[in-house]
Chimera marker file (.cmm) of the C-alpha trace (Angstrom):
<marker_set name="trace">
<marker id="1" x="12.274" y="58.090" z="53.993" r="1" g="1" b="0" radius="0.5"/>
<marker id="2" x="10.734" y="61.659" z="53.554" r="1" g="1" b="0" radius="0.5"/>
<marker id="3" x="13.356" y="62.290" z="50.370" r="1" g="1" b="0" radius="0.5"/>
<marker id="4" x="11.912" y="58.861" z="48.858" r="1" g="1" b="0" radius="0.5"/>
<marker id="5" x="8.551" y="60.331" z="49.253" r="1" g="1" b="0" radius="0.5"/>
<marker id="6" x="9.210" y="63.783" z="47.951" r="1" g="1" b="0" radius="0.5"/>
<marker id="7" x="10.838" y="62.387" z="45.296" r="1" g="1" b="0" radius="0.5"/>
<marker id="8" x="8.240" y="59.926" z="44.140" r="1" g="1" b="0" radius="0.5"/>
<marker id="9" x="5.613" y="62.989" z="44.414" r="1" g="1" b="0" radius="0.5"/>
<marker id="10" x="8.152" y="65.079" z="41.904" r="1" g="1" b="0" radius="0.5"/>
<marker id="11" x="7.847" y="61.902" z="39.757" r="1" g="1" b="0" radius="0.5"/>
<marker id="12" x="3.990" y="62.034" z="39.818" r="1" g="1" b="0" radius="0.5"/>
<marker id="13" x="4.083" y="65.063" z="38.833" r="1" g="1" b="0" radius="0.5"/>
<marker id="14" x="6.687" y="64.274" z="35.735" r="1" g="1" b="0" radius="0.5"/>
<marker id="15" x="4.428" y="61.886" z="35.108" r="1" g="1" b="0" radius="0.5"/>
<marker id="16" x="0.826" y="63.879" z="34.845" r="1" g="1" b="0" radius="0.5"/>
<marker id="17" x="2.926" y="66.559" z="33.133" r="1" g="1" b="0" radius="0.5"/>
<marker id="18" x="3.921" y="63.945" z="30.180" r="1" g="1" b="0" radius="0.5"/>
<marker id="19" x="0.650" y="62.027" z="30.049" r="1" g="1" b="0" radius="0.5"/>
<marker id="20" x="-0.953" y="65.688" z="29.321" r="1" g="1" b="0" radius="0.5"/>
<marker id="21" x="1.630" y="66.387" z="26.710" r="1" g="1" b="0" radius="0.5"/>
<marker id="22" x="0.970" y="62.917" z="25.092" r="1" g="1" b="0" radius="0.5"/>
<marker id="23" x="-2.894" y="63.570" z="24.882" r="1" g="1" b="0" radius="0.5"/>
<marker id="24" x="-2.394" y="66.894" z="23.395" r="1" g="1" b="0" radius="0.5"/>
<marker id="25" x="0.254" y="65.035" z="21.024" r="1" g="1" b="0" radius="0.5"/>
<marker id="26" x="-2.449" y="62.486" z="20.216" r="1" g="1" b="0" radius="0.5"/>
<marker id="27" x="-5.150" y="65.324" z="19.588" r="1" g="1" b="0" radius="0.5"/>
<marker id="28" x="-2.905" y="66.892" z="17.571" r="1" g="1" b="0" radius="0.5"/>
<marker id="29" x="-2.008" y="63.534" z="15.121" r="1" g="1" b="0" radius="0.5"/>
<marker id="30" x="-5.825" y="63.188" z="14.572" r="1" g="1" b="0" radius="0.5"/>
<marker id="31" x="-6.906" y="66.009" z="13.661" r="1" g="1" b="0" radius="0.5"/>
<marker id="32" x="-3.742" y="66.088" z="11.328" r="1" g="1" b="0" radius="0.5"/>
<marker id="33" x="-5.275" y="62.836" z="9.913" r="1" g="1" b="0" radius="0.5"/>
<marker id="34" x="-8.592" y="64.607" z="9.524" r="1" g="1" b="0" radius="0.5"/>
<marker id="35" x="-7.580" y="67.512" z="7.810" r="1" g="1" b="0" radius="0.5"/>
<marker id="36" x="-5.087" y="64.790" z="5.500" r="1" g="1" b="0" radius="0.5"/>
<marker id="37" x="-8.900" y="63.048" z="4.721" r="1" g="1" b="0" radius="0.5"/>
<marker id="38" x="-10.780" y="65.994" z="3.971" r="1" g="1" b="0" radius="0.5"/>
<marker id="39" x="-8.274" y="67.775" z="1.566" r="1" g="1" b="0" radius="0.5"/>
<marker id="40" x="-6.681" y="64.528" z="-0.349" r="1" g="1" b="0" radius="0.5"/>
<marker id="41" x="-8.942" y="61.969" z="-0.402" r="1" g="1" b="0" radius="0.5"/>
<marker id="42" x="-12.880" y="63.556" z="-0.360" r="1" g="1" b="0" radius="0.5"/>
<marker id="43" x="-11.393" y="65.423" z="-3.525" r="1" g="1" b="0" radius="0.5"/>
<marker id="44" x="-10.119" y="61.845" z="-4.867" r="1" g="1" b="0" radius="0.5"/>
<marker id="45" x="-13.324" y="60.575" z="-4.799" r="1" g="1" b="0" radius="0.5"/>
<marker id="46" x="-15.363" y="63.449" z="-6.064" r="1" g="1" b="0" radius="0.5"/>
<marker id="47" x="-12.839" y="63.027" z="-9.421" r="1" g="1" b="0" radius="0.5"/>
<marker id="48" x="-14.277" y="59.754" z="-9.425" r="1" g="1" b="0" radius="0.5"/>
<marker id="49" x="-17.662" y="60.410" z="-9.497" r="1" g="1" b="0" radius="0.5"/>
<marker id="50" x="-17.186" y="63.935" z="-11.689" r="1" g="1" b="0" radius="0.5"/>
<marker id="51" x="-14.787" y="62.926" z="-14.259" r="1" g="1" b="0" radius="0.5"/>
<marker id="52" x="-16.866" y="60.062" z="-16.126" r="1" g="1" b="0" radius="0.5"/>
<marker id="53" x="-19.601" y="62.373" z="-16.410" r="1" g="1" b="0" radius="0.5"/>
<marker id="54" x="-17.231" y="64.898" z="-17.909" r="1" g="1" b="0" radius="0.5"/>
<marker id="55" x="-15.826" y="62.752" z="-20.273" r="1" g="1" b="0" radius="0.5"/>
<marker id="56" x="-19.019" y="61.657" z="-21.218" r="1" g="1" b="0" radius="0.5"/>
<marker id="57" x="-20.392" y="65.233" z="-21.667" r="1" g="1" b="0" radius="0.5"/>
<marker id="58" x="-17.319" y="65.848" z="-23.757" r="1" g="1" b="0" radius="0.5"/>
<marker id="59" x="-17.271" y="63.047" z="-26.017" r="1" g="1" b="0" radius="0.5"/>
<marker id="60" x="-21.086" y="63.102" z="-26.676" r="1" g="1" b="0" radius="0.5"/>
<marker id="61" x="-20.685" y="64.833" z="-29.858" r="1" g="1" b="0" radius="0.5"/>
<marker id="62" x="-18.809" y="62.622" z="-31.530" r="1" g="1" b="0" radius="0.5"/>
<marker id="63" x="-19.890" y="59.688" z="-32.829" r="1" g="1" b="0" radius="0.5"/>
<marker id="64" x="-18.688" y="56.812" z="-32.661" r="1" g="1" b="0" radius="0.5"/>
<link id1="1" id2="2" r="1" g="1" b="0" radius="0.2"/>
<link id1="2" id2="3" r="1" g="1" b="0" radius="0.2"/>
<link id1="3" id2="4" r="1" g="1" b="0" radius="0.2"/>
<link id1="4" id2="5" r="1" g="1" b="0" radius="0.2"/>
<link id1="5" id2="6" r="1" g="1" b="0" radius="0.2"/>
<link id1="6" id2="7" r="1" g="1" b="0" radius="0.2"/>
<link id1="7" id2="8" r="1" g="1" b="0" radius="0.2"/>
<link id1="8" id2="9" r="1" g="1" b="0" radius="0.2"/>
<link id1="9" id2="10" r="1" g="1" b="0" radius="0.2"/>
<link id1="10" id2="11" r="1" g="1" b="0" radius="0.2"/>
<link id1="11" id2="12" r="1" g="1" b="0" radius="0.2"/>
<link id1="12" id2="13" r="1" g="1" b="0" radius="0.2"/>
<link id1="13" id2="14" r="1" g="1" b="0" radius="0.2"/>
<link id1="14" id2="15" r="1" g="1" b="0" radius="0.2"/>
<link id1="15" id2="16" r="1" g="1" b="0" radius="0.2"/>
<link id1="16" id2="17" r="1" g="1" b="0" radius="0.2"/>
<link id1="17" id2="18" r="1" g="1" b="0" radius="0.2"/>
<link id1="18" id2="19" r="1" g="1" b="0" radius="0.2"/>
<link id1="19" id2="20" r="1" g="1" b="0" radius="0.2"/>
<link id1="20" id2="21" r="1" g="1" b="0" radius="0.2"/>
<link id1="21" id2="22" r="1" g="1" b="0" radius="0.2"/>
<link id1="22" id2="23" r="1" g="1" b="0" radius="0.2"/>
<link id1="23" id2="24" r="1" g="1" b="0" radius="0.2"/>
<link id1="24" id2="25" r="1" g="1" b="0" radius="0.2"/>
<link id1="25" id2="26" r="1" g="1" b="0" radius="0.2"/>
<link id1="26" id2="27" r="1" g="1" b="0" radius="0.2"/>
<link id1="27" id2="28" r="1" g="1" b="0" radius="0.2"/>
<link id1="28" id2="29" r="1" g="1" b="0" radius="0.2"/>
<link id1="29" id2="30" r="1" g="1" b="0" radius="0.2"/>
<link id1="30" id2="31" r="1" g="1" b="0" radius="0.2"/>
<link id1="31" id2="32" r="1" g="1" b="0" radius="0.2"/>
<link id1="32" id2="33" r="1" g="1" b="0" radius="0.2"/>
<link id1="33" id2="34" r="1" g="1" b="0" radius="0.2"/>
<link id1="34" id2="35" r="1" g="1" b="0" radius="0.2"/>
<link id1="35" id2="36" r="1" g="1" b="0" radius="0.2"/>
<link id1="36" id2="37" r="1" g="1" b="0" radius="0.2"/>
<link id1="37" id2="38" r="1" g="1" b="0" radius="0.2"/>
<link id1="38" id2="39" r="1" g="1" b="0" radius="0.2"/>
<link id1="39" id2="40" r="1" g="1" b="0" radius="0.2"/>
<link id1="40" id2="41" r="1" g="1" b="0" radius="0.2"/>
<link id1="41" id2="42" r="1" g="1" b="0" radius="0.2"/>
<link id1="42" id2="43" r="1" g="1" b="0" radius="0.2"/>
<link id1="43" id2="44" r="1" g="1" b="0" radius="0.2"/>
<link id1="44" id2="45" r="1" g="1" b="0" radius="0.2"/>
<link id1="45" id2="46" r="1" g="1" b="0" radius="0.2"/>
<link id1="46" id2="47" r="1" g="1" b="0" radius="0.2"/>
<link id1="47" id2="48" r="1" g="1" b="0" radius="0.2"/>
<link id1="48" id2="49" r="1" g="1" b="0" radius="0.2"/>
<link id1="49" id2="50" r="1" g="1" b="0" radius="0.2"/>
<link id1="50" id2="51" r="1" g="1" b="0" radius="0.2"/>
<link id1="51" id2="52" r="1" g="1" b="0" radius="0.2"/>
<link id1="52" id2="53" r="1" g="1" b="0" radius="0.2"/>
<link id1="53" id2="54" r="1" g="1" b="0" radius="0.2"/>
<link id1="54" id2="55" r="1" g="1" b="0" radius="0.2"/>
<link id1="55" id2="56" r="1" g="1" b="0" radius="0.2"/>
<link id1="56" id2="57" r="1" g="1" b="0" radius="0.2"/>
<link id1="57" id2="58" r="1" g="1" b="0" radius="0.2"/>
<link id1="58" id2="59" r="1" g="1" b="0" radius="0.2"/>
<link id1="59" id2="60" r="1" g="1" b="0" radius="0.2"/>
<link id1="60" id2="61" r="1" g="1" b="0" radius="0.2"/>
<link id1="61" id2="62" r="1" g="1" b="0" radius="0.2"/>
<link id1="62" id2="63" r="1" g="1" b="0" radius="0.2"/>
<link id1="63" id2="64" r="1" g="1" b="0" radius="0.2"/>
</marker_set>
């Protein structure tokens, strides 16, 4: 009975040791996803706010 016990303790500790590793795992993926946002798509949508007003700076000389 005292191995069964010792043994399940070992496995609660397995266990914390993984669910620690997980959250840093998860922490990890979203700031991943955070840095993905800021440097792909913020610049994606500044071209789409810039780049008409570009073109129409651009094109403003010549008539049409």
């Amino acid at each position: 009975m005292e191995e069964i016990l010792r043994k399940i303790d070992e496995q609660e500790k397995k266990i914390d040791a993984i669910y620690a590793s997980v959250e840093k795992t998860r922490k990890y993926f979203l700031w991943t996803l955070v840095a993905t946002l800021v440097a792909f798509v913020l610049p994606l949508v500044g071209i789409a706010f810039i780049a008409p007003l570009v073109m129409q700076t651009l094109l403003s000389g010549y008539p049409i």
